[in-house]
C-alpha positions as CSV (number, residue, x, y, z in Angstrom):
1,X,19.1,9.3,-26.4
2,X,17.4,9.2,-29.8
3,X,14.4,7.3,-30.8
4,X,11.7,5.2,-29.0
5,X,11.5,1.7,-28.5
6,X,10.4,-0.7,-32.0
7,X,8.3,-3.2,-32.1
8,X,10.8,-5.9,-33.0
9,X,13.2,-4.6,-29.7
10,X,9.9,-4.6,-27.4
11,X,9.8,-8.5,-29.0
12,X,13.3,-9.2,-28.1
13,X,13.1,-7.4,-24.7
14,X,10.2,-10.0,-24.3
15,X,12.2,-13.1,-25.1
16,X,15.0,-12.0,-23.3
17,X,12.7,-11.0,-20.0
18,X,11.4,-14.7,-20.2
19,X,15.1,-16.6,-20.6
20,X,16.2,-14.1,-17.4
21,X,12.6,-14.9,-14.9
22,X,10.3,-17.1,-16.9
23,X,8.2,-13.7,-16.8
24,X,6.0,-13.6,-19.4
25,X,4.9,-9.8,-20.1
26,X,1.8,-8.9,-22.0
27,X,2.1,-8.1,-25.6
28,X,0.0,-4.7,-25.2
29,X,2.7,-3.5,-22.6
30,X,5.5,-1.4,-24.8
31,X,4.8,1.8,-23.1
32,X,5.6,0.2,-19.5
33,X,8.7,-1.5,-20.7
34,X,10.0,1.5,-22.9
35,X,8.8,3.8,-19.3
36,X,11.1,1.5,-17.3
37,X,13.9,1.0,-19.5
38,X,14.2,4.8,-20.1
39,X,16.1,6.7,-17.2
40,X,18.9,3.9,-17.6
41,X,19.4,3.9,-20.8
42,X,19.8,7.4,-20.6
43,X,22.3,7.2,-17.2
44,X,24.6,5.2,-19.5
45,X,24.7,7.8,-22.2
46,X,23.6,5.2,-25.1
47,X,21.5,6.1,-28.4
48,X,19.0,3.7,-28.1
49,X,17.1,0.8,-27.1
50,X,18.7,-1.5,-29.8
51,X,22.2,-0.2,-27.9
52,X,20.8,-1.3,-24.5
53,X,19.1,-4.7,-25.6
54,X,23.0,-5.6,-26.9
55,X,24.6,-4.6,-23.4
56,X,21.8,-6.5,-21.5
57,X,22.8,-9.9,-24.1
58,X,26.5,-9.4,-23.6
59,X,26.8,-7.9,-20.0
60,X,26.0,-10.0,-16.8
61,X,26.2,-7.3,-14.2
62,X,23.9,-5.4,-16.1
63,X,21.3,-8.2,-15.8
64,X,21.1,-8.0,-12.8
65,X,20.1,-4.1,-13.0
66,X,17.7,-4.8,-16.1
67,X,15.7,-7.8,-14.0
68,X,15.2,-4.9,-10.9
69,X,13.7,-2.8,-13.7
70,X,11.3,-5.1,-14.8
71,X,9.9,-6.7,-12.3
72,X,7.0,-5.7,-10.5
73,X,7.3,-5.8,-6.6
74,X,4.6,-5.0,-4.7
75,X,3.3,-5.9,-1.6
76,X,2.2,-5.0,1.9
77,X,1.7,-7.0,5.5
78,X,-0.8,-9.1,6.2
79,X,-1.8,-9.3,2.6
80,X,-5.0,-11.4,2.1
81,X,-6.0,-11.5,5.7
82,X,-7.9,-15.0,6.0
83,X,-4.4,-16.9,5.0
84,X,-3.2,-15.2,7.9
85,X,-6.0,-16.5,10.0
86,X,-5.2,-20.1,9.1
87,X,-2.1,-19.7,10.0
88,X,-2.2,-18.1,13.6
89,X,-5.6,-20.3,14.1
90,X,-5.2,-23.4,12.9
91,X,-1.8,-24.3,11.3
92,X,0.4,-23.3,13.6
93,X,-1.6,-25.0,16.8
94,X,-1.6,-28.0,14.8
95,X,2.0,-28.1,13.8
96,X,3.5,-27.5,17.0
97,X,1.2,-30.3,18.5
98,X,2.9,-32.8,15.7
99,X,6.3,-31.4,16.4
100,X,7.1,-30.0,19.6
101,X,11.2,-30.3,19.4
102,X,11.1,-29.3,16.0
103,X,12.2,-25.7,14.4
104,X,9.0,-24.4,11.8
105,X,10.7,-23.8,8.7
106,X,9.2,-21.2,5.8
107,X,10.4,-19.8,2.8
108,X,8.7,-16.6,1.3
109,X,9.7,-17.8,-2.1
110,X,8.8,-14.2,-3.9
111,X,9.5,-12.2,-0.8
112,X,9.9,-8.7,-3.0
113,X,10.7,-6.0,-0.5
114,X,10.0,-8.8,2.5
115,X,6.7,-7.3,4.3
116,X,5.3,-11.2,3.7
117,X,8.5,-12.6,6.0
118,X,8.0,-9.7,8.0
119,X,4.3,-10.6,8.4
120,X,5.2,-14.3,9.6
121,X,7.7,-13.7,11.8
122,X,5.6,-11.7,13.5
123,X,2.9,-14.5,13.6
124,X,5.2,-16.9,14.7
125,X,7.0,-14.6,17.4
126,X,3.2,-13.7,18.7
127,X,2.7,-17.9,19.0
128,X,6.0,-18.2,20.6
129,X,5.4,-15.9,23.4
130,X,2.2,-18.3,23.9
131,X,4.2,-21.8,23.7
132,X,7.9,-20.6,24.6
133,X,9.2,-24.1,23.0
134,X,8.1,-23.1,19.7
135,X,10.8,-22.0,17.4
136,X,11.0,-20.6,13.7
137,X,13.3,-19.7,11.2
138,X,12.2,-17.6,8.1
139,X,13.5,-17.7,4.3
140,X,13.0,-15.5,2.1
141,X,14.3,-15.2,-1.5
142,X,13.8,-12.7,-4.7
143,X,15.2,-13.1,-8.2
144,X,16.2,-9.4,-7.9
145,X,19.0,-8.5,-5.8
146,X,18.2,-4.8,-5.2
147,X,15.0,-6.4,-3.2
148,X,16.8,-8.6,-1.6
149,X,19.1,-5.5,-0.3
150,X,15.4,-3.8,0.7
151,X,14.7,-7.3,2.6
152,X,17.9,-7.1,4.6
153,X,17.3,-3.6,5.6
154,X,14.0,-4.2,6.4
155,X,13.1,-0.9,7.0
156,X,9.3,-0.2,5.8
157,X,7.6,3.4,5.3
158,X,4.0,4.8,3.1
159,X,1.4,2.8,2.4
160,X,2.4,-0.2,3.5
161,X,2.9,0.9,6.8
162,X,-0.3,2.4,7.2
163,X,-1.8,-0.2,6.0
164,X,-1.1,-2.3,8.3
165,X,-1.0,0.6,11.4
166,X,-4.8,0.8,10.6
167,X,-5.9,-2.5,10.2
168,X,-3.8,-4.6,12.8
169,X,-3.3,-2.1,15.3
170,X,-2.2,-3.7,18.6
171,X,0.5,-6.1,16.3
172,X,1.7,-3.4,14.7
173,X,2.6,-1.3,17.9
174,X,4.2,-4.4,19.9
175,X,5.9,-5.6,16.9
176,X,7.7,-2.7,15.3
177,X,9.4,0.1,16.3
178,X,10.5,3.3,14.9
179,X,13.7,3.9,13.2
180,X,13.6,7.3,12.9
181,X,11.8,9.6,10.7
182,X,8.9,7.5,9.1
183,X,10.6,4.5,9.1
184,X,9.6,1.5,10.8
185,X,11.4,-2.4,11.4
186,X,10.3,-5.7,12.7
187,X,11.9,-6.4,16.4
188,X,15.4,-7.5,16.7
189,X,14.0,-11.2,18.1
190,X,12.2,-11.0,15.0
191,X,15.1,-10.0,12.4
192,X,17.4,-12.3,13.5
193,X,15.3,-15.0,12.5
194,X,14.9,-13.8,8.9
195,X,17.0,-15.0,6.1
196,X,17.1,-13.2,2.5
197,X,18.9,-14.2,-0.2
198,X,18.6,-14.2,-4.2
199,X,17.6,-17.1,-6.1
200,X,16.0,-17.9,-9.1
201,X,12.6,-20.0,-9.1
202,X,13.9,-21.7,-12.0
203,X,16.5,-23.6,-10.1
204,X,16.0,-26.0,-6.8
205,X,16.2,-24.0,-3.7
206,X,19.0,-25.2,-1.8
207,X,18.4,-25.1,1.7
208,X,19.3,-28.4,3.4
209,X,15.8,-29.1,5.4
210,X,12.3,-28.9,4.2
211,X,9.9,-26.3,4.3
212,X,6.9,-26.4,6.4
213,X,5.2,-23.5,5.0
214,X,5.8,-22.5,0.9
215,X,4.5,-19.1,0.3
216,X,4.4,-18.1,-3.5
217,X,2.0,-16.0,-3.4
218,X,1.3,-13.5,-6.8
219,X,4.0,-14.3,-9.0
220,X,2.8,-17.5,-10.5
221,X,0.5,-15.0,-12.3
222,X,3.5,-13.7,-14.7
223,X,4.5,-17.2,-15.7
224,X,3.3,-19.2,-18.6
225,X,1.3,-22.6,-17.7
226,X,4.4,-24.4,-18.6
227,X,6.3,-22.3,-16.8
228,X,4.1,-22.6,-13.4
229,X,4.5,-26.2,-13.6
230,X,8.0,-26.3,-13.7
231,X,8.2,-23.9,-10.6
232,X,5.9,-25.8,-8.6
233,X,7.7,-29.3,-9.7
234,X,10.8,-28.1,-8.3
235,X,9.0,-26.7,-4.9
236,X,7.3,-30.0,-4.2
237,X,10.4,-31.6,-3.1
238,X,11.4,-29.0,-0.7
239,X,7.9,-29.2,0.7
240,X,7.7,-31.7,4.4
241,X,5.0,-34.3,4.2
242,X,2.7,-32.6,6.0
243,X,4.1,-29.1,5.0
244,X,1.6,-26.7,3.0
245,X,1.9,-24.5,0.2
246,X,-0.2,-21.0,0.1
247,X,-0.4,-18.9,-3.3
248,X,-2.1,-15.8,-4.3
249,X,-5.7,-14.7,-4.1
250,X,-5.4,-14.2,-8.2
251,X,-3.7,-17.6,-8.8
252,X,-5.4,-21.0,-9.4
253,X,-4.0,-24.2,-10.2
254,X,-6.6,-25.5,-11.4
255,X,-5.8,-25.5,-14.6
256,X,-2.1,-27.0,-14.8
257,X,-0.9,-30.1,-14.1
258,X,0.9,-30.0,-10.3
259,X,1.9,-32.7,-7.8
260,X,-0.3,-30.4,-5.3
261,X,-3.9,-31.2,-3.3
262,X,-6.1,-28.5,-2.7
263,X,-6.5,-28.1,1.2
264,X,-8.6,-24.9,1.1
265,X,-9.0,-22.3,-1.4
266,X,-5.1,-21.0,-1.9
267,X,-3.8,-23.4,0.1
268,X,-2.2,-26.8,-1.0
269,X,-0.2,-30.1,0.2
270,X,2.3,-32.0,-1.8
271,X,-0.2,-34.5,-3.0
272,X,2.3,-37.9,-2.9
273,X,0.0,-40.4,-4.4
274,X,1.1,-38.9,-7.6
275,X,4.4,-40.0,-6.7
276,X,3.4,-43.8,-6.4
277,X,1.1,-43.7,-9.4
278,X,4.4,-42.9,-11.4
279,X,6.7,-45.5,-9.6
280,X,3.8,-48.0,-10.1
């Protein structure tokens, strides 16, 4: 491989990032995308960036690869632990008291390597042993299908582990167990409630029933305001009527324009007086 990565390919590897994910990388970041780009270009023998950029345009499968190598994923369990609270504490009490016969749907709509869906199906499996009637089913969904394949595994090692060994102790030692090594999973009653599958943001989610719980939590922060408005146009439909919507602890919507009500900080309804203002 010969050369390093020009401004005007860094510009087009921008535009072409954006058409793939609506992600919109910072200007300022050449070094990170040239970084990322490298040990692939080289693995497929080419002379260049320019080379790579042309395979990427022409070459679907190799989309696919180029989105996994561009796309920040990076999470943990139990992340932000006061959404959690309201969850176990108030939401979930107050759903099941609404719908008793009903199965809690929620889609981890950014799930990256799936410690979020992880996190709620343990939440919800802890409620059920409380109120046996209660049941849940999980989605959770990734534009990148290598994460996706980390999600189906859904076997969890380093930090993230640790993380959540020292901080939630007693869940963490009823709700996984080993898998050899330093590898750790979610129980089987858990996993076979979990559902991962790719799927673009972009595009409406296709899951027959509503969602009770939306999380999109830190990826709104890579997309244009434009771009944030779309996604969350196309979530509000899948949201129930009294469903909710939690994002990140670096995300606001303040600033957009969003068919959502704030509830508490980070968390949102589908606000549906918007709805008959516009059919008025």
């Amino acid at each position: 491989m010969e050369g390093t990565l020009s401004e005007k390919c860094f510009k087009d590897f921008l535009i072409l990032i954006h058409e793939l994910t609506g992600i919109t990388i910072a200007s300022n970041r050449t070094s990170m995308v040239e970084g990322r780009l490298r040990k692939r270009i080289m693995a497929l023998k080419l002379p260049g960036y320019d080379s790579y950029l042309k395979l990427v345009r022409d070459d679907r499968a190799e989309q696919s690869l180029f989105i996994d190598l561009v796309t920040t994923n990076e999470t943990y369990f139990f992340r932000t632990p006061r959404i959690w609270e309201f969850i176990e504490e108030k939401y979930l009490p107050e759903w099941f008291r609404n719908h008793p016969k009903q199965v809690f749907t929620a889609w981890s709509a950014a799930a990256s390597s799936g410690e979020e869906a992880c996190s709620l199906g343990i939440v919800c499996q802890s409620f059920k042993e409380k109120f046996p009637g209660f049941s849940y089913q999980i989605i959770g969904t990734d534009i990148s299908n290598e994460m996706v394949g980390r999600c189906q595994k859904g076997l969890y090692t380093g930090r993230s582990i640790e993380s959540f060994r020292n901080t939630r102790t007693a869940l963490f030692k009823k709700y996984l167990k080993s898998n050899g090594e330093d590898f750790f999973e979610v129980l089987p009653e858990i996993k076979g409630r979990l559902r991962f599958s790719q799927h673009d943001l972009f595009c409406s989610h296709q899951h027959k029933d509503k969602f009770d719980l939306v999380l999109i939590r830190n990826v709104l922060i890579y997309f244009k305001a434009e771009d944030q408005e779309e996604v969350l146009s196309l979530i509000a439909p899948k949201l129930a009527e009294d469903g909710i919507m939690i994002i990140g602890e670096s995300e606001s919507l303040s600033y957009i324009k969003t068919p959502f009500k704030l509830v508490e900080p980070l968390i949102y309804r589908h606000d549906r007086s918007t709805i008959a203002v516009k059919a008025g």
